[in-house]
N, C-alpha and C positions, 0 to 999 in steps of 0.2 A: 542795776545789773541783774541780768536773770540767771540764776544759776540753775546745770548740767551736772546730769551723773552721765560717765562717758565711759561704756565699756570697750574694751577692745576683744573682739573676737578672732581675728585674724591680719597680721600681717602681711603685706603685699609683697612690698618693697619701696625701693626709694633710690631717689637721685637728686644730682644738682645740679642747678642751673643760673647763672649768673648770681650767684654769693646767697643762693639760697636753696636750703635743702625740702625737697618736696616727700613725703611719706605717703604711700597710698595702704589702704588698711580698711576691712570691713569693723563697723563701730555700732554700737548702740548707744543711741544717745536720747535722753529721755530727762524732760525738764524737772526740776527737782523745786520743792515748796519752799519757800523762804521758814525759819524756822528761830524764833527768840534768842535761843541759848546758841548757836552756832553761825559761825562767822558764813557773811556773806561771799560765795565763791564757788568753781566748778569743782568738781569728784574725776581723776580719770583713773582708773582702774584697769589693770592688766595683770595677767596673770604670767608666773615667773621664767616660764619657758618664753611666750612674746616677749618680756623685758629682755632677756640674753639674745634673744632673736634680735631685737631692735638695738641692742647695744652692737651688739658684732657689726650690722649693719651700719649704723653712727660712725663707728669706727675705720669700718672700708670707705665709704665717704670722707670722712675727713682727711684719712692719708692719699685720697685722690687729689683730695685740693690744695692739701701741702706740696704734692708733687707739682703742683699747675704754678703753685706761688715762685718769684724768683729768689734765689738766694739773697740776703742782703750783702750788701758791700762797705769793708770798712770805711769808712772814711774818718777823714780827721788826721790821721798817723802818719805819720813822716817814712 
């Protein structure tokens, strides 16, 4: 596995499409050295206003597709 430092510079936005959420986002992405003492894996890194940015966003998406989902219905009960 090679691993990525993966900055985020800008937010886009985002949408869904059949049970998957797509982000579009300018990124810097920049292969990182394998290194003794740290585990092998990618870095993403964002800074605290894109995280709230991206959360808000997460969050309108997901109440879109709760709304799309159908109620369940009890069954079983007499």
């Amino acid at each position: 596995m090679k691993p990525y430092d993966i900055e985020l510079q800008r937010p886009i936005g985002m949408h869904h499409d059949k049970g998957v959420l797509e982000l579009r986002m300018d990124a810097l992405v920049q292969a990182r050295s394998l290194r003794d003492d740290s585990p092998p894996g990618s870095t993403f890194r964002i800074p605290v206003d894109h995280a709230r940015t991206l959360l808000m966003l997460l969050k309108q998406q997901l109440a879109e597709l709760d709304k799309l989902q159908p109620r369940s219905r009890r069954s079983g009960r007499a």
